[in-house]
C-alpha positions in Angstrom: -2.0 -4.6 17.6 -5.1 -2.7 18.3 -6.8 -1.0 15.5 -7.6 2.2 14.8 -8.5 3.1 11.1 -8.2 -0.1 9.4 -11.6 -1.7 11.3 -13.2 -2.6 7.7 -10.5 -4.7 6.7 -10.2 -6.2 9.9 -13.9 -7.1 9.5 -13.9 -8.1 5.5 -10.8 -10.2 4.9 -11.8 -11.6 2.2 -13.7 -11.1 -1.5 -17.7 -12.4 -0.3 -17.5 -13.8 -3.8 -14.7 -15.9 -3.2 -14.6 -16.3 0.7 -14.4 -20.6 0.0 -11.2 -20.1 -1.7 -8.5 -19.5 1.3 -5.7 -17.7 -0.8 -7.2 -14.9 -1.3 -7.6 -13.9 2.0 -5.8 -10.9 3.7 -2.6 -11.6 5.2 -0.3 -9.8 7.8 3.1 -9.7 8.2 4.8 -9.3 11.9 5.6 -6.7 14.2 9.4 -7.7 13.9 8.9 -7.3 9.8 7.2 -4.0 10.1 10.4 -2.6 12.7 12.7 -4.2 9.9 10.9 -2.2 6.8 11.2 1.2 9.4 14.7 0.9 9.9 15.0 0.1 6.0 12.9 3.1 4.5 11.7 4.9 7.6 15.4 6.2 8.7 14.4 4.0 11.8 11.1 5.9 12.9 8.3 4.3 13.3 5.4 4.6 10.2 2.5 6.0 10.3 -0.2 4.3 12.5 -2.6 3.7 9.4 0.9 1.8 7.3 1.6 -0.1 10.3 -2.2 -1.3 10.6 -2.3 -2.0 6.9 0.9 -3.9 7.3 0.1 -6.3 10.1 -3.4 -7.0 8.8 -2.5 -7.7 4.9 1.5 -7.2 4.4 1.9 -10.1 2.7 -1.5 -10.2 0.8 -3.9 -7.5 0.4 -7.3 -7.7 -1.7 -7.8 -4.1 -1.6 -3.7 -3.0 -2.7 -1.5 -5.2 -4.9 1.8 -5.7 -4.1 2.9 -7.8 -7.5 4.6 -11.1 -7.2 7.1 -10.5 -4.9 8.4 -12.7 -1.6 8.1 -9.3 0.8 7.4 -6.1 1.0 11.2 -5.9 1.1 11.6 -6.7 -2.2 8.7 -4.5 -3.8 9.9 -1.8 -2.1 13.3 -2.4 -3.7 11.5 -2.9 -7.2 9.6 0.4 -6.9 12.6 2.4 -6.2 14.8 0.6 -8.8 11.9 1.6 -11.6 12.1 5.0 -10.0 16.0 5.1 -10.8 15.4 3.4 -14.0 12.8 6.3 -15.2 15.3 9.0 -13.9 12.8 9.8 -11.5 13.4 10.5 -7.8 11.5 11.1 -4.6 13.2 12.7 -2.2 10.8 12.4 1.0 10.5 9.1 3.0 7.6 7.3 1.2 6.2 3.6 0.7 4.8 2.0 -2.0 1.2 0.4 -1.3 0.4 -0.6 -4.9 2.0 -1.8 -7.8 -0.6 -1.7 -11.3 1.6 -3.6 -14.0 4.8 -1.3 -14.2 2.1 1.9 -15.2 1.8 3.8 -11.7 2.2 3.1 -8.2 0.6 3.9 -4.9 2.0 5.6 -2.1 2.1 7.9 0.7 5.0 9.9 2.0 5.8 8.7 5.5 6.4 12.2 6.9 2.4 13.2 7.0 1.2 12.2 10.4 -0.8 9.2 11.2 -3.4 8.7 8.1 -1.1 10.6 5.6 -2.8 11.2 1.6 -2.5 8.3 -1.3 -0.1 9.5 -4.5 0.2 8.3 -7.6 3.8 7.9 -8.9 3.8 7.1 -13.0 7.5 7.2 -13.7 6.8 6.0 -16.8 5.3 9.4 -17.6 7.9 11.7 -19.4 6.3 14.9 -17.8 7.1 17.0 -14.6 4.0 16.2 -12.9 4.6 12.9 -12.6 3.2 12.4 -9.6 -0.1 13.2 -8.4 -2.3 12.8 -4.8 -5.3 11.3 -5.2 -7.7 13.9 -3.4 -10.4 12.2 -2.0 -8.1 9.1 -0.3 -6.1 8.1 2.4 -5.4 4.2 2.9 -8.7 4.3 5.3 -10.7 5.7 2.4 -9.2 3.8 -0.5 -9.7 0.7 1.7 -13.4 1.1 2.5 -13.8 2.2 -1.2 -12.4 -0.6 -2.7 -13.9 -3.3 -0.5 -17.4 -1.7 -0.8 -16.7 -2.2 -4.7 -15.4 -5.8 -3.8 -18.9 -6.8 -1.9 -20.5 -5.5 -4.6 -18.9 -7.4 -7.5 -17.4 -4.4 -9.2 -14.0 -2.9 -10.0 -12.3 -0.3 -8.4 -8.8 1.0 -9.7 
């Protein structure tokens, strides 16, 4: 797959800090698993460009999103939504989770926004009517670079 918008994560796989330790390096899933995740939450259309690139680069690991402890993005998915439910909270666009922060929040993007669609934030925790907000200045490119220019530098980032 050629890439587009993901080229710094292509090029930094890793933490610099920890590049001698080989689990912690970004890890893709297949083309065949990405068609599988469209036909499961995508209605069958394909995702946005940027998703896809995220997913074939770090799908199964990611150092800049964190995807919990599950086997597949099948499963977190699944979890996501079931929390959703759980909260009595629904979302009633296409949408897929990119980041899971210990049951508080969520990160997302609604699959129905073009190529290099806006990150959410999905707290269904939260007992309010604004329980979900976009996060202004990032889109999965942005976040990315972001994060891994925090990464380099030995710093947090969430």
């Amino acid at each position: 797959m050629k890439i587009q918008y993901l080229t710094k994560l292509k090029d930094y796989p890793y933490d610099d800090n920890l590049k001698n330790d080989d689990t912690l390096v970004n890890e893709g899933i297949s083309l065949e698993e990405i068609n599988s995740l469209e036909q499961n939450w995508n209605n069958g259309n394909k995702f946005p460009l940027i998703l896809r690139e995220l997913l074939f680069l770090a799908g199964n690991y990611c150092n800049v999103f964190d995807y919990g402890v599950f086997d597949s993005q099948e499963d977190f998915q699944e979890f996501a939504r079931e929390d959703f439910t759980e909260s009595n909270k629904t979302i009633s666009r296409p949408f897929f989770v990119l980041d899971y922060n210990t049951g508080y929040n969520y990160l997302f993007i609604y699959l129905d926004e073009g190529d290099n669609p806006r990150i959410h934030m999905a707290s269904p925790s939260h007992d309010s009517l604004n329980w979900i907000e976009y996060l202004s200045d990032y889109n999965i490119k942005t976040y990315s670079e972001y994060a891994i220019d925090c990464i380099r530098k030995g710093i947090g980032f969430y």
